[in-house]
Backbone bond lengths (Angstrom), bond angles and torsions (degrees), N, CA, C in turn:
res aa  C-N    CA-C-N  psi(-1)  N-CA   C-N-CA  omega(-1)  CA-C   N-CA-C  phi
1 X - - - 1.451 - - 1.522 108.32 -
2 X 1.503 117.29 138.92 1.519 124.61 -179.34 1.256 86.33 -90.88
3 X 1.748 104.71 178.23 1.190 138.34 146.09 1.260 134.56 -99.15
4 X 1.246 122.01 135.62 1.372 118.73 -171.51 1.132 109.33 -54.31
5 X 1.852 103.58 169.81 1.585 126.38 -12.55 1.506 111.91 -59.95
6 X 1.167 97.03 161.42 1.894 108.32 176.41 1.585 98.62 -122.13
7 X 1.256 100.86 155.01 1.507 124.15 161.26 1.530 110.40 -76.67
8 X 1.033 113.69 -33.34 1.846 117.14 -160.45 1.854 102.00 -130.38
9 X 0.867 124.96 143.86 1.754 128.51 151.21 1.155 96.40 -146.49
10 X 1.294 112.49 147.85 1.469 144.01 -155.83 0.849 94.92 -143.49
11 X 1.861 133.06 128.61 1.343 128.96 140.26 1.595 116.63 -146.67
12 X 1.213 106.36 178.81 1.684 116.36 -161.76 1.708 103.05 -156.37
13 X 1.429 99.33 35.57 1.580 103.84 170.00 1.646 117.78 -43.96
14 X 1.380 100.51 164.54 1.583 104.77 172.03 1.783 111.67 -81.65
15 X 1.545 112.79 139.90 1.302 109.95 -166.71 1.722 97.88 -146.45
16 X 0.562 118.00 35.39 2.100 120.24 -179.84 1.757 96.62 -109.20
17 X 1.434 105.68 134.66 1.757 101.77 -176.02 1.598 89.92 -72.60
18 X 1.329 132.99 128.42 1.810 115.62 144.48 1.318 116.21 -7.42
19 X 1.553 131.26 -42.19 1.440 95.79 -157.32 1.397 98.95 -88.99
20 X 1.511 138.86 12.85 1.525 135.76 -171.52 1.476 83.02 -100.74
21 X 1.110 133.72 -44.24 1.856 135.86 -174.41 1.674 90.16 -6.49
22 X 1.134 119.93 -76.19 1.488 127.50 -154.40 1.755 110.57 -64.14
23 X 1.099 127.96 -10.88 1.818 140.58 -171.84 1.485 101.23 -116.37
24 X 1.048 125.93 3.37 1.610 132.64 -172.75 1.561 93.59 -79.80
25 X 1.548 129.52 114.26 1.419 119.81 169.52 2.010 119.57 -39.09
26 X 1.305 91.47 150.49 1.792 94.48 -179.57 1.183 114.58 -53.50
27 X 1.235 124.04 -24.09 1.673 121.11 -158.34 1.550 86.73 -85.08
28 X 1.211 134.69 -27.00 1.064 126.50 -169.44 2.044 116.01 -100.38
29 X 1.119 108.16 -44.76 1.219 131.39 154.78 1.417 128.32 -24.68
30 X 1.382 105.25 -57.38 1.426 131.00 -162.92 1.209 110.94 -107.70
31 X 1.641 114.12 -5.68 1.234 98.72 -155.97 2.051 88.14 -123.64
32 X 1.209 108.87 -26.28 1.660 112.97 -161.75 1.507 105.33 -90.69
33 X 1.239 142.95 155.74 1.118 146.43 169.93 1.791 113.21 -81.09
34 X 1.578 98.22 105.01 1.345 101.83 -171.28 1.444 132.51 -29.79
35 X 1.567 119.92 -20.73 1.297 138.98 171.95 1.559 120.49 -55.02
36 X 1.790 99.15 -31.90 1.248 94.41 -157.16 2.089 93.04 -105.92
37 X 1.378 100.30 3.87 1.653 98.64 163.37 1.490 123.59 -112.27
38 X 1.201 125.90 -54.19 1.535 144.29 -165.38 2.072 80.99 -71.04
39 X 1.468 79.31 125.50 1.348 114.15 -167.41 2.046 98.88 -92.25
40 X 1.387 111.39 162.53 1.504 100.72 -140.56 1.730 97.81 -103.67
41 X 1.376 109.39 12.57 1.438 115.93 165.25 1.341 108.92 -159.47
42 X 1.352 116.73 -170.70 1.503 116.93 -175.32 1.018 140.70 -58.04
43 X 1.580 123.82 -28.34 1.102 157.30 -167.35 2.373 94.87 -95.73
44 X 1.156 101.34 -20.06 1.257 114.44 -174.48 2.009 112.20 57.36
45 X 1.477 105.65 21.35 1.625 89.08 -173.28 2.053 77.55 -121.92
46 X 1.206 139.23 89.24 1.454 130.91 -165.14 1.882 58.22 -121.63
47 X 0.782 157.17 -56.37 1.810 143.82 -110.24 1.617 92.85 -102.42
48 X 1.015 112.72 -13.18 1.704 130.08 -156.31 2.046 88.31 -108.10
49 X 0.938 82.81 -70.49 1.685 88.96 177.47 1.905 105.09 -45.48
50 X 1.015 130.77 -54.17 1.571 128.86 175.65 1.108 111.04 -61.06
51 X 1.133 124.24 -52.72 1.564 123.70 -171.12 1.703 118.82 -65.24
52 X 1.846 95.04 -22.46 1.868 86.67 -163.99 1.812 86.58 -90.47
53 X 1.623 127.22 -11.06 1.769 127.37 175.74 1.440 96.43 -67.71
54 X 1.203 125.09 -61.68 1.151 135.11 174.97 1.692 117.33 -36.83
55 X 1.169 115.17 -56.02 1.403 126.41 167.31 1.340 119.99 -56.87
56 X 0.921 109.33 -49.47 2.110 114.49 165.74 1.125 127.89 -92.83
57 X 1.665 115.33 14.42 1.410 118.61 177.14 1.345 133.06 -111.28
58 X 1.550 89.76 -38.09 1.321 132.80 164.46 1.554 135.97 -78.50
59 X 1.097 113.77 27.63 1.492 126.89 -172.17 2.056 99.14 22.46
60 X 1.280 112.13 45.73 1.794 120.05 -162.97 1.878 93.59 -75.52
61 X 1.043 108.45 -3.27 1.764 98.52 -175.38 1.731 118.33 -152.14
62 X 1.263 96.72 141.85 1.834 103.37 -179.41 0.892 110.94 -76.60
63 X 1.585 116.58 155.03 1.417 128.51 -166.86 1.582 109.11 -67.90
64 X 1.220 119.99 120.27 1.707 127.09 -155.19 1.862 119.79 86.75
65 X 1.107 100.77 -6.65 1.638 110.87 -178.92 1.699 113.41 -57.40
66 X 0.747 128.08 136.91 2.091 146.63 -168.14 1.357 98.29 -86.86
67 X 1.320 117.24 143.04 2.059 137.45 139.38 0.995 101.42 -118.40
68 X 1.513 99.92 104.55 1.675 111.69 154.75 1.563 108.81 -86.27
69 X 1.192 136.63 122.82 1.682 136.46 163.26 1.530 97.97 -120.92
70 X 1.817 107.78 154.65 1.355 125.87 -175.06 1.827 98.24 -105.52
71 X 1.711 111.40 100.61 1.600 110.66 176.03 1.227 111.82 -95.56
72 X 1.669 113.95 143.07 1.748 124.60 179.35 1.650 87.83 -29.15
C-alpha cells in the first residue's frame, strides 16, 4: 500500500442496511462474511459516507486521480 495522494482508489465497502441482512438470497447470505455486506449504519452506506470526507479532506487524490466504488 502507497501513501497518498493516489491516482486510483478502489473500493467494495459493505453497503446492505442490516435490516435487508435477513432477505439477502442464501448463496449470498450463507456464503459471504457478514463484514464484507451489512453496511455500517442504518441507511447501510456509513462506508461510502467516510471515504467520500476522507476523499475531500485529505488531499487523498492527484489532480485527475479516479473513485471507483461497487453500488447495490
Amino acid at each position: 500500500v502507497s501513501s497518498p495522494p493516489f491516482t486510483l482508489v478502489l473500493s467494495n465497502p459493505p453497503y446492505i442496511p442490516p435490516s435487508h441482512m435477513a432477505s439477502l438470497q442464501a448463496e449470498v447470505r450463507d456464503h459471504e462474511p457478514t463484514v464484507a455486506l451489512r453496511g455500517w449504519d442504518e441507511d447501510g452506506v456509513g462506508a461510502y459516507r467516510v471515504l467520500a470526507q476522507q476523499l475531500a479532506s485529505d488531499e487523498m487524490l492527484l489532480p485527475g486521480g479516479r473513485v471507483v466504488v461497487e453500488v447495490g
